[in-house]
C-alpha positions in Angstrom: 0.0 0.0 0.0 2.7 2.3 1.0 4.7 1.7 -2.4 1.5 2.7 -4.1 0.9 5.7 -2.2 4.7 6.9 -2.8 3.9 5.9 -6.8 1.0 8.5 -6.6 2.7 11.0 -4.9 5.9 10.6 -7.1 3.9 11.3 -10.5 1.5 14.3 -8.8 5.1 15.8 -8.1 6.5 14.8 -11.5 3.0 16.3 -13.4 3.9 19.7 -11.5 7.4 19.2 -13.4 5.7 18.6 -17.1 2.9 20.9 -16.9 5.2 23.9 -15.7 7.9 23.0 -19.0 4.7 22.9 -21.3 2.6 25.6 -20.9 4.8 28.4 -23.2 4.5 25.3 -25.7 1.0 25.6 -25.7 0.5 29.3 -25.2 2.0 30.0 -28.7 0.7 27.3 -30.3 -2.8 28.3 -29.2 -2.6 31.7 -30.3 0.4 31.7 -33.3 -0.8 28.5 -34.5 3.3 27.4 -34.6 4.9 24.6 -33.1 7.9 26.1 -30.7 10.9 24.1 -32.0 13.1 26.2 -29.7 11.5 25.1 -26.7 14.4 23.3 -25.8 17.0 25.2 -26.2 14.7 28.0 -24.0 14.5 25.6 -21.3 18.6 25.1 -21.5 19.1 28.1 -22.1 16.7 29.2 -18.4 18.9 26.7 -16.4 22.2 28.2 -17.5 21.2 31.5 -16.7 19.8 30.5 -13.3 23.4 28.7 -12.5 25.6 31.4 -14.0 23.8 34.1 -11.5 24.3 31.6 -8.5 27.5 31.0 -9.5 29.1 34.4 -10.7 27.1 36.5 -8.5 25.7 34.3 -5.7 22.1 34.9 -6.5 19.6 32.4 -4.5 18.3 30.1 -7.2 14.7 31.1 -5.9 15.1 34.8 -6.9 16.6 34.1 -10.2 12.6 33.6 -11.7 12.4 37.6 -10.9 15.2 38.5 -13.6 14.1 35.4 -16.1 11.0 35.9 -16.6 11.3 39.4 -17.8 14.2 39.2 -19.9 13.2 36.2 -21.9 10.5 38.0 -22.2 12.3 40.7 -23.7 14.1 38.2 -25.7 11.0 36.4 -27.3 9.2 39.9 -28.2 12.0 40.7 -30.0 13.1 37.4 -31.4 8.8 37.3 -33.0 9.0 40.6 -34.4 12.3 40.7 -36.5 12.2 36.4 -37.3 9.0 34.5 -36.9 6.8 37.6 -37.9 8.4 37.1 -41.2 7.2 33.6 -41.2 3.5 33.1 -40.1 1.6 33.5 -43.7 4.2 30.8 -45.4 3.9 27.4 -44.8 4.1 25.7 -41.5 7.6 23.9 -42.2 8.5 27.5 -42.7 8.5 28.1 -39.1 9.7 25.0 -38.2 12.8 25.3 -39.4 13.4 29.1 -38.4 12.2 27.7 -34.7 14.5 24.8 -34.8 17.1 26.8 -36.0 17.1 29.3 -33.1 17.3 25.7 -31.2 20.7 25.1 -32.8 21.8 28.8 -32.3 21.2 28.8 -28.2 22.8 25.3 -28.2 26.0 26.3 -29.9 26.3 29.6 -27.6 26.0 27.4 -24.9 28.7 25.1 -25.9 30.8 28.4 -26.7 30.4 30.2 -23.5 30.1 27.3 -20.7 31.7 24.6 -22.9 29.6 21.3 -22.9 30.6 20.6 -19.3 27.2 19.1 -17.2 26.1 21.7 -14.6 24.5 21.5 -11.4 23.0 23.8 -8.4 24.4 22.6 -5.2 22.6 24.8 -2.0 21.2 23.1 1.1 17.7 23.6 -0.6 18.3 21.9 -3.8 19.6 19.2 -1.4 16.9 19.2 1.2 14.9 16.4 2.1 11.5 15.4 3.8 8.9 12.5 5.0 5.5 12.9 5.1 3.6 9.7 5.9 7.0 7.5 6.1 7.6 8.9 2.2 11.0 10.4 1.8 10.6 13.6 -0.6 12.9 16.1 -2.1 12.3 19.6 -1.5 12.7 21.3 -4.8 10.4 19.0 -7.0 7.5 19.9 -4.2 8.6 23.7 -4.5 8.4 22.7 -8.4 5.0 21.4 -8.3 3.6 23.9 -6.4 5.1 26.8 -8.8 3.6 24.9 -11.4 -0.1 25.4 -9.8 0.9 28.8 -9.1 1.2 29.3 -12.6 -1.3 27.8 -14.0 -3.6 29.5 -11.6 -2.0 33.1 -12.5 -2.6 32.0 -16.1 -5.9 31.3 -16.2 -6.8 34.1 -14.5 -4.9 36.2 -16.9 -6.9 35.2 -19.5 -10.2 35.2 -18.2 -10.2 38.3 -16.1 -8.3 40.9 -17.7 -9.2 42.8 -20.9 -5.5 42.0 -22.5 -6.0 38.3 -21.6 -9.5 38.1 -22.9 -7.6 39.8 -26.2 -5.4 37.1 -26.3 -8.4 34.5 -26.2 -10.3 36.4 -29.3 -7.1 36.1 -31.5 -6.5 32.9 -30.4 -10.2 31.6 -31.7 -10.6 33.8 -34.5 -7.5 36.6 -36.2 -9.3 38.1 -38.6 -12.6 38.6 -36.4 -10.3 40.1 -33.7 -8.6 42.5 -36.2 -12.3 43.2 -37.2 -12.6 44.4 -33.7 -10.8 46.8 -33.2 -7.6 43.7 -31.6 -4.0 44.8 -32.6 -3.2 41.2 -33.7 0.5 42.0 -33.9 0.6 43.1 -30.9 -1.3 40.1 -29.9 1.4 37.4 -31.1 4.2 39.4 -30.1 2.8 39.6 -25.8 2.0 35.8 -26.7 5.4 35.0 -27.7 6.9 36.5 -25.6 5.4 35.0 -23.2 6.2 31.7 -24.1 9.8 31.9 -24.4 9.2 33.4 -20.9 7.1 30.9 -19.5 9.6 27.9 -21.1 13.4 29.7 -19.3 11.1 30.1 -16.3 10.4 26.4 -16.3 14.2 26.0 -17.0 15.1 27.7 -14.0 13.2 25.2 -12.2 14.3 22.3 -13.6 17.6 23.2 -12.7 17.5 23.0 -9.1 16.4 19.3 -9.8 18.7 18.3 -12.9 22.4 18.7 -14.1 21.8 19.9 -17.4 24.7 20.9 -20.4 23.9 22.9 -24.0 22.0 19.4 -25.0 19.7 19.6 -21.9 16.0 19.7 -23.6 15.8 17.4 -26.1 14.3 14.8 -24.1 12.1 17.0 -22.1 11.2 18.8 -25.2 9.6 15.5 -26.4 7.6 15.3 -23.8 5.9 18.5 -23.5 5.0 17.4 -27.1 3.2 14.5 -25.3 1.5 16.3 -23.1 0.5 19.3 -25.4 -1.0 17.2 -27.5 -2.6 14.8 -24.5 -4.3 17.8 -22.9 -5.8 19.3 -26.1 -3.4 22.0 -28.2 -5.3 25.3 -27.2 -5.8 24.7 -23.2 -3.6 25.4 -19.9 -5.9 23.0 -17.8 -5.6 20.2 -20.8 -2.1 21.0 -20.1 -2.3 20.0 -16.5 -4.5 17.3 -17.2 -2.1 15.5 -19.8 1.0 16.2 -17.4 -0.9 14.0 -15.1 -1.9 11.2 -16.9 1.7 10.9 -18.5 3.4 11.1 -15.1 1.0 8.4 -13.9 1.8 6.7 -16.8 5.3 6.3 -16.4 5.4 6.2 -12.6 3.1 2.9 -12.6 4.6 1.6 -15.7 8.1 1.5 -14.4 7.3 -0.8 -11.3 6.8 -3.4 -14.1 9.2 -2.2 -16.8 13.1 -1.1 -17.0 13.8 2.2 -16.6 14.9 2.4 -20.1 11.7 2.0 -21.1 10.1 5.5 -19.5 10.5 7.1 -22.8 9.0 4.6 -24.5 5.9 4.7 -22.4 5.3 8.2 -23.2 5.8 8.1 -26.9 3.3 4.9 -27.3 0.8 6.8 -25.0 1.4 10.0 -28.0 0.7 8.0 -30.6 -2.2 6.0 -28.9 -4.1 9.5 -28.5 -3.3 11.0 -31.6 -5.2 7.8 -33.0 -7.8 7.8 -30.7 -8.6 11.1 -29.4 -6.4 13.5 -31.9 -7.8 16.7 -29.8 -6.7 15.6 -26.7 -8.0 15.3 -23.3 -9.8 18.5 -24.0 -11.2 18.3 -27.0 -12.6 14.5 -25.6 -14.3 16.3 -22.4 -15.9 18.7 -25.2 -17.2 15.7 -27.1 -18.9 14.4 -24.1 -20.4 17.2 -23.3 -22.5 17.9 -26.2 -24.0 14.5 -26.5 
């Protein structure tokens, strides 16, 4: 009983961890309609930042969020408005390559400025462990989880209370209606991109106080907010959540039967099981339902 109590409690924490690394994925793509190759060099990209100012200038890991956030956000608004602007009307492997491009670009700089040595955030927090119910837990994947329900909280309010947010919404369902109403649409996809490459070094700086990570960190991870982008439904933070969950539950129960070899695997059958069966996701299944 107690191993599958700990099982439960390990994938809650570990959905915390792929819903937080997804949600910029899904912000662009629900209102760009483009698939954020550079995702993974973001989230590298947010982990070497967040060790370089702990390192260099002895900057608590936990306060390094406060200078992320709004210079990748900085970095995205600028990066949308002088590349991927460019790019929307032409085809969609059009932006796929400029996005996976930028990938290769923040990969390289890494390997040229903090070589391809593996990095890692040593502080009595990032060390810290506790029990709660006879279940030994590390500190910074709870601190993880619950920044991750922090921000999915912050976002949804975001978007349904405030007047930009709901502006966001309107170009997300419908441009040219939105232009039609008086929406600056550029304006639109520039916040919105910005936002994600925001959202995606935030979730960086996270993972970093749980991972060592180098210029390659990402790839995996990238993968997997794939998975759970499309599990939860393309367009919808909580299908976000949602997905993060049944993937982490996925894998947790899965490997008390398989090698751990195989976690991967387990997530990229589960993809291709839903893109057969439900190809709008969690979401778009809870949708169905409803109307019948």
């Amino acid at each position: 009983m107690q191993d599958t109590v700990a099982t439960l409690i390990s994938a809650l924490l570990g959905a915390g961890l792929y819903a937080t690394m997804s949600y910029g994925l899904a912000l662009i793509y629900g209102v760009m309609k483009i698939i954020n190759l550079a995702n993974a060099g973001v989230l590298m990209l947010g982990a070497y930042v967040t060790w370089w100012m702990w390192d260099g200038f002895a900057l608590n890991p936990l306060l390094a969020p406060l200078i992320i956030l709004p210079a990748f956000y900085l970095f995205g608004v600028v990066l949308e408005r002088i590349a991927v602007r460019r790019v929307l009307e032409q085809e969609p492997i059009v932006s796929l390559l400029l996005l996976f491009g930028v990938w290769l670009i923040l990969q390289n700089i890494a390997y040229a400025v903090w070589t391809g040595d593996t990095r890692s955030i040593e502080t009595p927090f990032v060390e810290a462990t506790f029990k709660i119910w006879g279940i030994q837990l590390a500190l910074p994947r709870v601190y993880v989880f619950v920044a991750g329900a922090l921000t999915l909280a912050v976002l949804q309010l975001f978007l349904t209370k405030t007047q930009f947010g709901r502006a966001i919404r309107a170009v997300a369902q419908d441009r040219e209606a939105a232009r039609l109403a008086g929406i600056d649409v550029d304006r639109i996809y520039s916040a919105a991109f910005g936002l994600g490459i925001a959202l995606s070094a935030f979730a960086g700086s996270l993972l970093s106080l749980i991972f060592p990570f180098g210029p390659d960190f990402g790839q995996t991870l990238q993968l997997k907010s794939f998975c759970i982008v499309v599990l939860g439904g393309l367009e919808s933070f909580v299908g976000v959540a949602f997905g993060a969950i049944v993937l982490s539950l996925a894998e947790a129960f899965g490997l008390r039967w398989m090698p751990a070899s195989y976690q991967n695997l387990i997530s990229f059958v589960l993809l291709v099981v839903v893109l057969i069966a439900f190809p709008k996701g969690i979401a778009g299944l809870l949708r169905s339902l409803r109307r019948v």
